[in-house]
C-alpha positions as CSV (number, residue, x, y, z in Angstrom):
1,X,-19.3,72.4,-0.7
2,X,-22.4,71.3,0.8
3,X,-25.7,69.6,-1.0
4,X,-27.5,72.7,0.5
5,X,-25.0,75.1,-0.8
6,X,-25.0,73.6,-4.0
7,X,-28.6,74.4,-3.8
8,X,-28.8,77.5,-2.2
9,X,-27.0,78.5,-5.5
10,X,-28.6,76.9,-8.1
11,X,-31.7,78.6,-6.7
12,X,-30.1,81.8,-6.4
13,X,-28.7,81.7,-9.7
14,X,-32.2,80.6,-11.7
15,X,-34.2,83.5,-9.3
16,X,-32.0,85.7,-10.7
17,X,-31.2,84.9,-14.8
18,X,-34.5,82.7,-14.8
19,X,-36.3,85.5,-16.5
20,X,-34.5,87.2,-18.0
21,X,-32.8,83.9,-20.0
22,X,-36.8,83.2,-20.9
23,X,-37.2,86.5,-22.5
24,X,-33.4,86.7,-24.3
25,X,-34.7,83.2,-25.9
26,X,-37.3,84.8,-27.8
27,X,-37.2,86.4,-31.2
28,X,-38.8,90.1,-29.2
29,X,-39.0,89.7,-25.9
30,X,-41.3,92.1,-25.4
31,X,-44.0,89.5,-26.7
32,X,-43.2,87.7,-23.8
33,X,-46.3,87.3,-21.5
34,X,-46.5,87.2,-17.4
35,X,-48.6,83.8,-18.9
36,X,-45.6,82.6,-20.8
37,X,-42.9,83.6,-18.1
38,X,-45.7,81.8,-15.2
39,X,-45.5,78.1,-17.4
40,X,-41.4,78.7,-17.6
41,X,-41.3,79.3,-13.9
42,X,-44.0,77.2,-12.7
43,X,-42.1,73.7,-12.1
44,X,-39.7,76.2,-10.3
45,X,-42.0,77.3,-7.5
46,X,-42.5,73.1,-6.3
47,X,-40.9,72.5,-2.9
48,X,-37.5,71.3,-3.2
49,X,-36.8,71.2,-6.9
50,X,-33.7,72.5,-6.4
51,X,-32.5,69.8,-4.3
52,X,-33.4,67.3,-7.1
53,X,-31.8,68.6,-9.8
54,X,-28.7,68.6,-7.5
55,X,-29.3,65.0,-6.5
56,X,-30.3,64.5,-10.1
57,X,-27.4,65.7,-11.8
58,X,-24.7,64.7,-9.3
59,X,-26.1,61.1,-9.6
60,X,-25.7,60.8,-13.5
61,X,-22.2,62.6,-13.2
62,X,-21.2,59.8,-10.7
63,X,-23.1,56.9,-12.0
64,X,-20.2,55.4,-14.5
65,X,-22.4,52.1,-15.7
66,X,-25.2,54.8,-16.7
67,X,-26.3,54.1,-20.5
68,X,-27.9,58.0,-20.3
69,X,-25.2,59.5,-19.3
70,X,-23.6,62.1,-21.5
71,X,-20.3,61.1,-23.1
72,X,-17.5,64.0,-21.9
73,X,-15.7,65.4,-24.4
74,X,-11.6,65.3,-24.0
């Protein structure tokens, strides 16, 4: 798979559950705002996020001298 398929799909898939994860993480979601959902959404609308968080995350999962990286569970 592709770096732009990767994130042709990680875009896909936050257009699609990004709201509606924002309002199933609140106690009502009804109390949640077009205000609140704009400030969730707002670092998502900045050209070519998606392509960092690939490049991002697929350099932290490669990177085996990285101190931050998460230890995986076996």
């Amino acid at each position: 798979m592709t770096l732009s398929s990767y994130e042709s799909q990680v875009r896909m898939a936050i257009d699609k559950f990004g709201t509606a994860a924002v309002r199933n993480s609140w106690y009502d979601p009804k109390q949640v705002s077009e205000h609140v959902l704009s400030g969730y959404t707002k670092p998502l609308r900045v050209k070519d996020w998606d392509r960092a968080l690939v490049e991002f995350t697929a350099a932290m999962l490669l990177d085996e001298e990285s101190n931050t990286k998460p230890a995986i569970s076996k």
